[in-house]
N, C-alpha and C positions, 0 to 999 in steps of 0.2 A: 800357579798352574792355569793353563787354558783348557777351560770349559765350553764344550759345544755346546752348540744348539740342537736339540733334539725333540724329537716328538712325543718321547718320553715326560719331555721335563719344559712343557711349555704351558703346562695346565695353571691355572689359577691357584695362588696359593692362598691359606686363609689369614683371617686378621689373627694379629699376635695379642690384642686385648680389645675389649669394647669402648667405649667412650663413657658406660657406669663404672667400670671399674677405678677411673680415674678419682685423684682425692682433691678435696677443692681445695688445697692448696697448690698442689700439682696445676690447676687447670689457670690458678691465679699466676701463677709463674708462665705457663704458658702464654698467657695473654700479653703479660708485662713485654715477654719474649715476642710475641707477634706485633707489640707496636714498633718496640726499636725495630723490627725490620722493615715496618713500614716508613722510617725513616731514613733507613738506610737502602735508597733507590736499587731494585732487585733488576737485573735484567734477565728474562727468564726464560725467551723464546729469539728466533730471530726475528732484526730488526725491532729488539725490545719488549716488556710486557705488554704492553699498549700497540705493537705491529706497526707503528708509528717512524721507529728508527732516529726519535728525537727523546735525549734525555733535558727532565725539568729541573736539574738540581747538579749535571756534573758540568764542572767548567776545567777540562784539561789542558794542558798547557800547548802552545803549540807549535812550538822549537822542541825537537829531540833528536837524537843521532843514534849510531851503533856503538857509537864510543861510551854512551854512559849519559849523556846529558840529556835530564829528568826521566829517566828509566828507573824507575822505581826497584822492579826484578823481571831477570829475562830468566826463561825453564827448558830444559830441554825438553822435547815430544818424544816418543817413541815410533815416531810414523807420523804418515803424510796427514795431511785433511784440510778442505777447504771449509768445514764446520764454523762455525762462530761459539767462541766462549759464550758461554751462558752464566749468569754471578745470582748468587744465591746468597741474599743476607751476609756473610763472611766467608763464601766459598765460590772456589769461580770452577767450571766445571767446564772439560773441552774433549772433544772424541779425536780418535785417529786407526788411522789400518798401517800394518806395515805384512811385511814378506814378501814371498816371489811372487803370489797371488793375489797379495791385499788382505788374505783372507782373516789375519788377527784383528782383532777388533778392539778397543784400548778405550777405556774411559775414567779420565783420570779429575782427578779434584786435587786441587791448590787453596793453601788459607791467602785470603783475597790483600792481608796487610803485609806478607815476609813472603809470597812464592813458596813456601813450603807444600813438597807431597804431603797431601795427608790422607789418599789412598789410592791404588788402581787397580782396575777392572781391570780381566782379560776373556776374551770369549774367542769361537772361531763362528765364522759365518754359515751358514747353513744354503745359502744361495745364491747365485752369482756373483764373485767377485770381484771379477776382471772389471775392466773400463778406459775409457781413453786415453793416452796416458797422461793427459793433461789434468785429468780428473783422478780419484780415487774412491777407496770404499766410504770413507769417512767423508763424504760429502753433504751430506743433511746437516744441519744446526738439530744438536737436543735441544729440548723443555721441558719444563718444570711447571708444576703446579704450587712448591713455596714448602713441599713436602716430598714430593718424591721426583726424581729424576728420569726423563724414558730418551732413550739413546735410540736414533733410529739411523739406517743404514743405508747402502744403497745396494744391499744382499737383501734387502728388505727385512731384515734383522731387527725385532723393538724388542727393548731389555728397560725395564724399568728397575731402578736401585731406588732407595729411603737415601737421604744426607747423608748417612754412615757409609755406604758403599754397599749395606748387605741391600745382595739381591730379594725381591721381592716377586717376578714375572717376568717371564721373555717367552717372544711369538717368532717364529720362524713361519712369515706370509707366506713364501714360497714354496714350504710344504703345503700350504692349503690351496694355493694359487702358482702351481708351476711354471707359468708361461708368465705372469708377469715382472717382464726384466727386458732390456733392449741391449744394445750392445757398446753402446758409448757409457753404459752407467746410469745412476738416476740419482736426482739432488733435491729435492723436493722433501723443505723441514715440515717437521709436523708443528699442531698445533693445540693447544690445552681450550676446550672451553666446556667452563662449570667441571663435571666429573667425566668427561670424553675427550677419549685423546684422537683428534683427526688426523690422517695419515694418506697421503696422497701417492698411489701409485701408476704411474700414466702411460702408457708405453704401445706400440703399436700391434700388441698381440693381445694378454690379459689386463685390459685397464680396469683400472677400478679406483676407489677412498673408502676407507674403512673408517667407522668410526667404534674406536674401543674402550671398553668402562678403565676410567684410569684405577682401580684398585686391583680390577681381579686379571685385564688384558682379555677382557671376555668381549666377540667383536658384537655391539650394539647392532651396526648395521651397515651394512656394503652395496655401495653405488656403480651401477657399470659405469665408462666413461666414454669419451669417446676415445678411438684405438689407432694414438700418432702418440710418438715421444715428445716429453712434456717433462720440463723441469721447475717452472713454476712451483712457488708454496701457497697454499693456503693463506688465506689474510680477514682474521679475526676484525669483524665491524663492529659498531660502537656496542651495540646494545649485550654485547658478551657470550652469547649463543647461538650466533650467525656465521658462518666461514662463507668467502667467496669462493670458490674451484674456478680457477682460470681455463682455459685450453684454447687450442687452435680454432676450435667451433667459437667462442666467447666465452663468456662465464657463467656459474649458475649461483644465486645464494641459496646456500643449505643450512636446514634448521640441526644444529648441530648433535641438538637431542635426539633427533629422527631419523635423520637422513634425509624428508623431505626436502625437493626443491622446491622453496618460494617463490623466487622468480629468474628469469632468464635474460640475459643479453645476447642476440645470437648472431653479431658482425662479424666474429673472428675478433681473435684476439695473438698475444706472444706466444711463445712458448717458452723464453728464457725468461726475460724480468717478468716480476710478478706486479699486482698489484697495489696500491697506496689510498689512504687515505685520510682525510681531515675529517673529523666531526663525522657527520654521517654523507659529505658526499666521498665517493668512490673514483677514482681516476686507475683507467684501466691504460695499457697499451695496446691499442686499436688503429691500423692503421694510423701511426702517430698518438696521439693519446686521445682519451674520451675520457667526457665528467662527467658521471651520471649518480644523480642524485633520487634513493630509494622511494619506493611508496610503501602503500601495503601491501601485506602479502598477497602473492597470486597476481598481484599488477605491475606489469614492466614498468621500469625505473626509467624516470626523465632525463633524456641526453639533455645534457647542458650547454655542451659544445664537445666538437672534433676539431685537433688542431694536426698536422699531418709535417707539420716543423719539429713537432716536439715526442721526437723519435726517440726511445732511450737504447741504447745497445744490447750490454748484459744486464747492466746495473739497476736495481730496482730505484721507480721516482722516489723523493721527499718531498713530501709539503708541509708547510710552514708557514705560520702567520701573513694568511692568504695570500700567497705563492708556492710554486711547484714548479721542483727541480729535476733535469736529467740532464745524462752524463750520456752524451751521443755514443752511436760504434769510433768516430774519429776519434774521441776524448774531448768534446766540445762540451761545457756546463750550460745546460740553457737555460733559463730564468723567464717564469712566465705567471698572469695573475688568475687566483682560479678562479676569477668571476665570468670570464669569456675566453680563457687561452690565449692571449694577447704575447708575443715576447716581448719582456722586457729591457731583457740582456742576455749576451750567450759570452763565453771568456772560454778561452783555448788555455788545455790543459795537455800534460805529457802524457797521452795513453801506452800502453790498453790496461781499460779498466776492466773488474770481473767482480772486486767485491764492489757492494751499494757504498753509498756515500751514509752520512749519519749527521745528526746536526746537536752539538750543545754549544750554549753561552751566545748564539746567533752564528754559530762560525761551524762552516760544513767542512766535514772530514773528509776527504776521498783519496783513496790509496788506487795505486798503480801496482800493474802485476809483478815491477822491479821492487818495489817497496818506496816508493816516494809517498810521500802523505802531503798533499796538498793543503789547505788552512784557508780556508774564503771565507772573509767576511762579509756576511750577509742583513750588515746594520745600515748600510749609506743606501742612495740609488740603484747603485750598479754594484753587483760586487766582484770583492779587489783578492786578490793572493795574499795572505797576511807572511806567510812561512813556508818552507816549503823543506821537509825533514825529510833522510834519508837510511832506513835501517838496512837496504842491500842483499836484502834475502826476496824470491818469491812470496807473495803476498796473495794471494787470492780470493781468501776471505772477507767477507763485511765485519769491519770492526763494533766492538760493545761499550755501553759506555757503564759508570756505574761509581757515584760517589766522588767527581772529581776527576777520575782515569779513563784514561782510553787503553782497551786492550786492543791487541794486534796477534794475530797467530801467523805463522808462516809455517813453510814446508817442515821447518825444523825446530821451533820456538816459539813461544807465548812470552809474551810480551805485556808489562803492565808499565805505562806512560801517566806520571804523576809529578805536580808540583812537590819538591823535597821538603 
């Protein structure tokens, strides 16, 4: 049955037991449980847990087709989404909208070794559905905190579920903030830090970023923004309770606890690719791109350099053992070192690209909107096309890594790419 969203039924629910109640062998099992999954690489927001978009532990293979070779398991969707899988310990979890409006909302989980359902959501949106048609409702990436799951929209729709599927909380923004929403849609994933779920809504009427308590969906605290459409995401910095807010004006870091802003960059920045970074410096797209490396709080962050070559398109940068990569509007890969922004190579690729690129085992992934997945290896000088795979469906998402596989969603399919 599809379940609206209602104003009724968006209030905070309570905890179903305390943390005394628990018995210490319960809690020993829990833990044993919490290591294997700390072994078993989670990816749990987009662009991974770490907002990095680099896994340290999968090495996927890098030949596959639609025919079957090293496709593990392909699943059917129920609807559209440019979302990215999210994998949770042994569950991979990916959103979609279908209808004449978009306006279902679908959030489904697969066990992450066979493709099996093993359960789905259905809701109806509560606020703008429509959008371009290139885009859809299911456009946000969910995330996870490693416990519960918050599915956000571009209805501005947040539903958080537990692993099991049962509901727990959902916020219908748009009742509280009815003007913010644009007309092309909004894509902007949220992001988990400590006990706040950050959520970015940008748009040239009611802008704003919420930030809400991941237990109850009670909102902490709400940022005006500035008032242009903006699809940037948030991008969780090193120290775990910092998010950057990108926008047309530049960027701000916000203390994730608070809402305060820390400090400001104020050149202009994208509005499509979002930000990246390595360790603690930050590489924005700024007129080309800018590295700018934090201080403390209240004091503007040192530009390191502007380089005005290394333009990304859609595709948010990667960086990488000290280089940083984008993926031009042409489909150009440029290659540059992040100590001065220097290029060091650029390789012509088959665009257009829309999802990010991703990098394990040194070899960068980047898909095309035809479903080509590119393969560059990025171990020699320069780098070379190792493979170049083709699944033949729309591809628009940024792929996830997790365990060895590369997932892939398309308009119709989820996709898990694995050595047999």
């Amino acid at each position: 049955m599809i379940r609206p969203l209602t104003r009724a039924n968006i209030s905070p629910v309570k905890p179903l037991f305390s943390v005394g109640c628990l018995s210490a062998g319960l809690i020993l099992a829990l833990g044993i449980h919490a290591n294997h999954r700390l072994l078993a690489e989670d990816w749990r927001q987009f662009r991974g847990s770490s907002s990095t978009a680099i896994s340290r532990s999968a090495a996927p293979p890098v030949e596959f087709d639609s025919s079957g070779k090293n496709v593990a398991w392909k699943v059917d969707l129920p609807g559209r989404g440019l979302s990215s899988p999210i994998i949770i310990d042994d569950r991979v979890v990916v959103t979609a909208s279908s209808g004449p409006r978009q306006d279902n909302l679908h959030i489904l989980c697969f066990k992450a070794n066979t493709g099996e359902l093993l359960w789905e959501r259905r809701f109806l949106a509560t606020g703008r559905s429509l959008t371009h048609p290139k885009t859809c409702n299911a456009a946000p990436t969910p995330a996870s905190d490693g416990e519960k799951i918050f599915a956000f929209f571009s209805s501005n729709d947040v539903i958080c579920l537990d692993l099991s599927g049962q509901l727990l909380w959902m916020r219908g923004l748009t009742l509280d903030y009815p003007n913010a929403s644009n007309s092309l849609g909004m894509s902007s994933s949220p992001v988990v830090a400590g006990n706040v779920l950050v959520t970015q809504v940008e748009n040239d009427s009611e802008s704003l970023t919420t930030g809400l308590n991941t237990s109850t969906g009670e909102t902490l605290w709400k940022l005006d923004r500035p008032k242009r459409a903006n699809w940037t995401s948030p991008l969780l910095l090193a120290d775990g309770q910092t998010v950057l807010l990108q926008s047309s004006k530049g960027a701000d870091a916000v203390d994730a606890r608070t809402g305060n802003i820390l400090w400001s960059f104020g050149e202009g920045a994208a509005t499509i690719p979002s930000s990246a970074r390595e360790g603690e410096t930050i590489f924005i797209p700024s007129n080309g791109l800018v590295a700018l490396r934090p201080a403390n709080s209240n004091t503007p962050p040192e530009k390191l350099w502007q380089e005005n070559k290394l333009k990304p398109g859609t595709a948010t940068p990667v960086v990488a053992e000290g280089k940083v990569y984008c993926l031009s509007g042409a489909g150009v890969l440029l290659c540059a070192n992040v100590d001065k922004g220097e290029l060091l190579w650029q390789l012509r690729l088959e665009g257009p690209f829309s999802a990010s690129p991703v990098i394990a085992d040194r070899k960068l992934y980047c898909v095309n909107e035809s479903g080509k997945c590119f393969a560059v290896d990025l171990s020699g000088t320069k780098g070379s096309i190792v493979a170049e795979s083709l699944l033949d469906e729309t591809i628009l998402a940024t792929p996830s890594l997790s365990d060895g596989a590369l997932y892939l969603r398309s308009d119709a399919h989820l996709w898990k790419i694995a050595t047999p």
